[in-house]
C-alpha positions in Angstrom: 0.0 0.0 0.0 2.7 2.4 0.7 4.5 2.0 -2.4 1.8 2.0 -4.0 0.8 5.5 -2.6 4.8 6.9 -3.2 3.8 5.8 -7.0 1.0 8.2 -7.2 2.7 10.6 -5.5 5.6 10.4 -8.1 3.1 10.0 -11.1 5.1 7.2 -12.6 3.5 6.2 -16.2 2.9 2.7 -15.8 3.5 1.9 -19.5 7.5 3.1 -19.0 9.9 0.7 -18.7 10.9 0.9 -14.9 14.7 -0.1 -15.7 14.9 2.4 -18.7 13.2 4.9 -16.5 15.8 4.2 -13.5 19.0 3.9 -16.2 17.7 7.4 -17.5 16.8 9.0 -14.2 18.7 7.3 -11.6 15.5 7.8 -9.3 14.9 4.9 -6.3 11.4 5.0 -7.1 11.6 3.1 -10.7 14.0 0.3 -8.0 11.3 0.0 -5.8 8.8 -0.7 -9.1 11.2 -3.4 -9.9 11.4 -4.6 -6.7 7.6 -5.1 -5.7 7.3 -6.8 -9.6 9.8 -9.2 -9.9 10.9 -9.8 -6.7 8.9 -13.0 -5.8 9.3 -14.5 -9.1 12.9 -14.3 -8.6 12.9 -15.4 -5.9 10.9 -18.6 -6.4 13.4 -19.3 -9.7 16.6 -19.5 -7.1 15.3 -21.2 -4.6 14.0 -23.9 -7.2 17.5 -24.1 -8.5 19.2 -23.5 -4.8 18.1 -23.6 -1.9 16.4 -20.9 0.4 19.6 -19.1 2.0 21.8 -18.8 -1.6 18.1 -17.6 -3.1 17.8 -14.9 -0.5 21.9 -14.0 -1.2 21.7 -14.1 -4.9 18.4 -11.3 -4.7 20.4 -9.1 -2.8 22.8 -9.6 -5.0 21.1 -8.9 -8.1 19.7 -6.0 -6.6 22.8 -4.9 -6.5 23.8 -5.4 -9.4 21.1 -3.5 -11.0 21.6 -0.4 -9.4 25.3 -0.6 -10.0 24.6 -1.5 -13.5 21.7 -0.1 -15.1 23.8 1.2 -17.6 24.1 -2.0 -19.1 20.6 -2.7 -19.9 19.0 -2.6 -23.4 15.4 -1.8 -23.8 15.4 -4.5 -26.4 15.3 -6.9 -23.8 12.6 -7.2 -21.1 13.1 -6.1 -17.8 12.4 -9.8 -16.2 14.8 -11.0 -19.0 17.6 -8.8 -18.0 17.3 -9.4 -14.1 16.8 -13.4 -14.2 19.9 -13.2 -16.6 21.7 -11.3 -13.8 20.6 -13.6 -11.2 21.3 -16.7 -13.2 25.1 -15.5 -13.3 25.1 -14.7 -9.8 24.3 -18.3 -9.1 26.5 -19.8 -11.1 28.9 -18.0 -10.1 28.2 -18.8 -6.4 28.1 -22.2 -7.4 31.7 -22.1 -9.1 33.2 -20.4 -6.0 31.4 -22.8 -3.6 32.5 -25.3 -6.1 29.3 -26.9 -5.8 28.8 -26.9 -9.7 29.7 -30.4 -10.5 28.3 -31.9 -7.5 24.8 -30.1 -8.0 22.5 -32.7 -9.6 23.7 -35.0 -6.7 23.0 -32.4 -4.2 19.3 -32.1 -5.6 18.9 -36.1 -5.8 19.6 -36.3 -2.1 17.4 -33.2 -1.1 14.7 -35.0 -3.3 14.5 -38.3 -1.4 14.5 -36.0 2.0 11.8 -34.3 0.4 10.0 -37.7 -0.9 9.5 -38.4 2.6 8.3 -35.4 3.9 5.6 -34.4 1.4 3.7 -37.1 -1.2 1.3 -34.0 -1.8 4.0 -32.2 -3.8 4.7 -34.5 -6.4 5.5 -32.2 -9.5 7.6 -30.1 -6.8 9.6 -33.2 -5.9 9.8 -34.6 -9.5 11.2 -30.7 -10.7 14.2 -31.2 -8.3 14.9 -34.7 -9.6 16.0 -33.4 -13.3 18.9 -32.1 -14.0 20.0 -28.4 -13.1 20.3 -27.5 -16.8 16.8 -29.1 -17.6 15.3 -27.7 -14.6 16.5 -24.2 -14.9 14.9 -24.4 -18.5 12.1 -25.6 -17.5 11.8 -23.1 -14.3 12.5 -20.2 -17.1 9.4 -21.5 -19.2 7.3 -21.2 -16.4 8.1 -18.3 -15.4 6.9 -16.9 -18.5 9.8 -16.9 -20.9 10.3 -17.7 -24.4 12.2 -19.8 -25.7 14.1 -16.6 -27.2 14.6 -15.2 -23.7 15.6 -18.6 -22.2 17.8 -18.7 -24.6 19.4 -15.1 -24.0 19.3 -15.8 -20.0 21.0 -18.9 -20.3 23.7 -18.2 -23.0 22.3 -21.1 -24.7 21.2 -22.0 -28.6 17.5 -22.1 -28.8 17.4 -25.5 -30.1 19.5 -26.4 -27.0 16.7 -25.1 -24.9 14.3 -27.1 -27.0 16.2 -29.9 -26.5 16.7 -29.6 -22.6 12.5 -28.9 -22.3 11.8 -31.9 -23.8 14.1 -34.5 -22.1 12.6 -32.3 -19.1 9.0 -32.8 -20.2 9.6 -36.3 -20.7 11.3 -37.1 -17.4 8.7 -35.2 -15.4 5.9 -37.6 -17.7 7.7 -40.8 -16.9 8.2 -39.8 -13.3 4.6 -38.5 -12.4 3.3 -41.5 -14.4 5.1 -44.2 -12.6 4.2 -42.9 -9.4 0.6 -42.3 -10.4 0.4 -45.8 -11.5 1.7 -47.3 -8.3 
């Protein structure tokens, strides 16, 4: 409510492009437009691919990065677009300094059976964290929204490489949900 009130007060035009606008103006109010957008979506794509700590670390982090970078982004891209890709660096990056990179599909497999346990209810939730990151992180992407044109931007990846890792992705959650339906 009280963003939303600063917003009026500011008379913001709601069809501007809030990273443009900030890149242009410099003003905290385009930020905090970004912030209250995209920050839950965000958000939900790290933890999917981390877990909840790292997720938290890598927002702040792409915050950050945004306001130390705005000069960087093209309005060609979308805003989302642009911050995912941010964030997806940001991970990886963790990940290569944790060195946690080549151990991460084992990681998930382990946090999957803990999960398994836990929570039948959340089947499609525990069958996400069984693929593997690269799938999963293309998958995660679609859902959020993205084309396979902005996947493919994000990830640094050719788009019938993203096409590729949604369908192995599609068909391992299809094989998974179906066995355990049938059982």
């Amino acid at each position: 409510m009280l963003i939303a009130l600063k917003t009026w007060l500011h008379k913001v035009s709601p069809s501007r492009d809030p990273l443009e606008a900030y890149k242009q103006t410099g003003e905290d109010i385009y930020i905090e437009i970004l912030i209250n957008t995209y920050s839950q979506d965000l958000f939900h794509f790290l933890s999917g691919q981390s877990d909840r700590e790292l997720a938290k670390d890598i927002c702040q982090k792409t915050w950050l990065t945004v306001v130390e970078k705005s000069h960087l982004y093209r309005d060609q891209q979308t805003p989302k677009a642009w911050l995912f890709s941010i964030a997806r660096n940001a991970l990886l990056d963790e990940f290569k300094k944790q060195n946690r990179l080549s151990s991460l599909d084992e990681q998930h497999h382990e946090a999957v059976s803990n999960e398994a346990e836990r929570d039948e209810k959340n089947a499609l939730y525990v069958a996400l964290l069984t693929l593997p990151f690269l799938q999963r992180e293309a998958l995660s992407l679609q859902l959020e929204g993205f084309s396979l044109q902005e996947i493919s931007t994000i990830t640094h990846s050719e788009v019938e490489t993203i096409k590729t890792r949604l369908r192995y992705a599609k068909q391992a959650l299809k094989q998974r949900l179906g066995d355990s339906h049938g059982e």
